[in-house]
N, C-alpha and C positions, 0 to 999 in steps of 0.2 A: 367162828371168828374169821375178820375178811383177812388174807395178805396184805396187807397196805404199808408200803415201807415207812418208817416215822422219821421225816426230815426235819432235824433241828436246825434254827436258823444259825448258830453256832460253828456246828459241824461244819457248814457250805462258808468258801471260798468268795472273798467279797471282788466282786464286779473291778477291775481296776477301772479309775476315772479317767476322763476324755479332757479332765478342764488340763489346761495348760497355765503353767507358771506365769504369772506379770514380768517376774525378773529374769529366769532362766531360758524360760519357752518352752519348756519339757513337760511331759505329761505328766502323769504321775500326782495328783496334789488328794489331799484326803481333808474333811472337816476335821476343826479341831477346835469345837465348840462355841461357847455365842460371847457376844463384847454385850457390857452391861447394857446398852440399849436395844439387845434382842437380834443384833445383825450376824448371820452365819461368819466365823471365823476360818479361814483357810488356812491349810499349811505344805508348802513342797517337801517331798519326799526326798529330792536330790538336792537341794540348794538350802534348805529351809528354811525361808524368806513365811511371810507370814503375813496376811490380809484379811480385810474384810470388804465386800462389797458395798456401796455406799449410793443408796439412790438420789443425785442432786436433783429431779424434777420435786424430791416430794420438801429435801433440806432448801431449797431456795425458796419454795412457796413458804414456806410456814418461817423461814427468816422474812422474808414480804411482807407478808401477815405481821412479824412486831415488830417489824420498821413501820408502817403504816400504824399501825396502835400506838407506837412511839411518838410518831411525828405530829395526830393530831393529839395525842391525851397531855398528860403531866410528867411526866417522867421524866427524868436527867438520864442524863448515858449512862451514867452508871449506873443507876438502877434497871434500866433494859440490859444492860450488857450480863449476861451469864458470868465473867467471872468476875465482875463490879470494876472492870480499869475502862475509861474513857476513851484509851487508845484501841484498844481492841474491838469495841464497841464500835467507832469512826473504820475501823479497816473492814470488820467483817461487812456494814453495809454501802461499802460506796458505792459499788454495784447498782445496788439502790435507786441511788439519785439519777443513773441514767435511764429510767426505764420511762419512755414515755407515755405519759394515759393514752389509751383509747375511747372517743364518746360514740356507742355507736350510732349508726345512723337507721333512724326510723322511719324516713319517708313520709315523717309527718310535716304538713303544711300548714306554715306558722299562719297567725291573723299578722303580725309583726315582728322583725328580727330588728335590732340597734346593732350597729356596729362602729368601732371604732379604734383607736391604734393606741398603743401606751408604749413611749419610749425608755429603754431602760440601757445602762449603761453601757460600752463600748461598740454603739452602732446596733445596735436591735434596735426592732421595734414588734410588738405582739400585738395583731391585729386577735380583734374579739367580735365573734357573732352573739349574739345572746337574747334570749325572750323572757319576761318574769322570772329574772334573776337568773337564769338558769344559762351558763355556757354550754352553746350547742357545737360551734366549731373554733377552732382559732389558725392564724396562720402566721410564723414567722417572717419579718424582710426587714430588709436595712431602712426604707423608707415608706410610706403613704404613698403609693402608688394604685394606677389602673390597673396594670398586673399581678400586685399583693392583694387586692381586695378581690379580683376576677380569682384569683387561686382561694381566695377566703368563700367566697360565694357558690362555688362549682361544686362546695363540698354539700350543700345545702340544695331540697329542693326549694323552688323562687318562691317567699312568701307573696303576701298580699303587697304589705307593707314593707320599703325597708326607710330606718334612722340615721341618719348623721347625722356628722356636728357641719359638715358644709366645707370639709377639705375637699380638695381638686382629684383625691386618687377618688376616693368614694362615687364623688359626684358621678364620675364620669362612668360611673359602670351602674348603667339603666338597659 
């Protein structure tokens, strides 16, 4: 029979941790098991404050996901909202409403782009590139200008073709 000493994992002395406290700053923190959605549970040894780590890249994509399920399907707030109040539902995604799309850009060369401005309340205006329905770029300004429609255009490579309705910012940019 060999000599092989039998090391139970028991027996041995656990490693002290290196993570430091959120609240205290001290080392010293041990696992103290999982929150119902599976997330390691922290605990300090000298303060014992108590966390869990919390990944926002993956909780804001998958809140994205049904606010955008939200916004085009049926649903009332309430029924998107997890715990069914309207209020909480409006707080959790206002965030949301600020994110602006991105279309990207494919380098394809249209037969014809139409473009044109839509004025909307308190001094906007949303200029729109677009081919068979389809919004390729748009450009925010206060008015139908050379330099709104140049900032609209520069996003795009130059079709063949481009449409107007025959305003003075449009025309002017050939």
């Amino acid at each position: 029979m060999l000599d092989i000493p039998l090391i139970c994992a028991w027996f041995m002395p656990r490693k002290p941790s290196n993570r430091k406290c959120l609240t205290c700053g001290k080392t010293g923190v041990k696992k103290n098991g999982t929150t119902t959605s599976g997330a390691i549970r922290w605990r300090c040894n000298n303060c014992g404050a108590s966390w869990s780590n919390i990944r926002d890249d993956i909780s804001h994509a998958a809140l994205f996901d049904k606010f955008v399920n939200w916004l085009v399907g049926k649903q009332t707030q309430s029924q998107a909202s997890p715990t069914g109040s309207d209020r909480t539902w409006r707080a959790k995604i206002e965030w949301c409403w600020r994110v602006s799309p991105v279309i990207p850009v494919t380098g394809e060369i249209y037969d014809y782009i139409q473009i044109d401005g839509t004025y909307l309340p308190y001094g906007w205006c949303l200029l729109v590139a677009q081919t068979h329905g389809k919004v390729l770029a748009w450009q925010w300004c206060q008015k139908e200008n050379t330099a709104a429609y140049t900032a609209l255009l520069q996003q795009l490579t130059p079709p063949l073709l481009v449409l107007t309705d025959g305003e003075r910012g449009g025309a002017a940019c050939h």
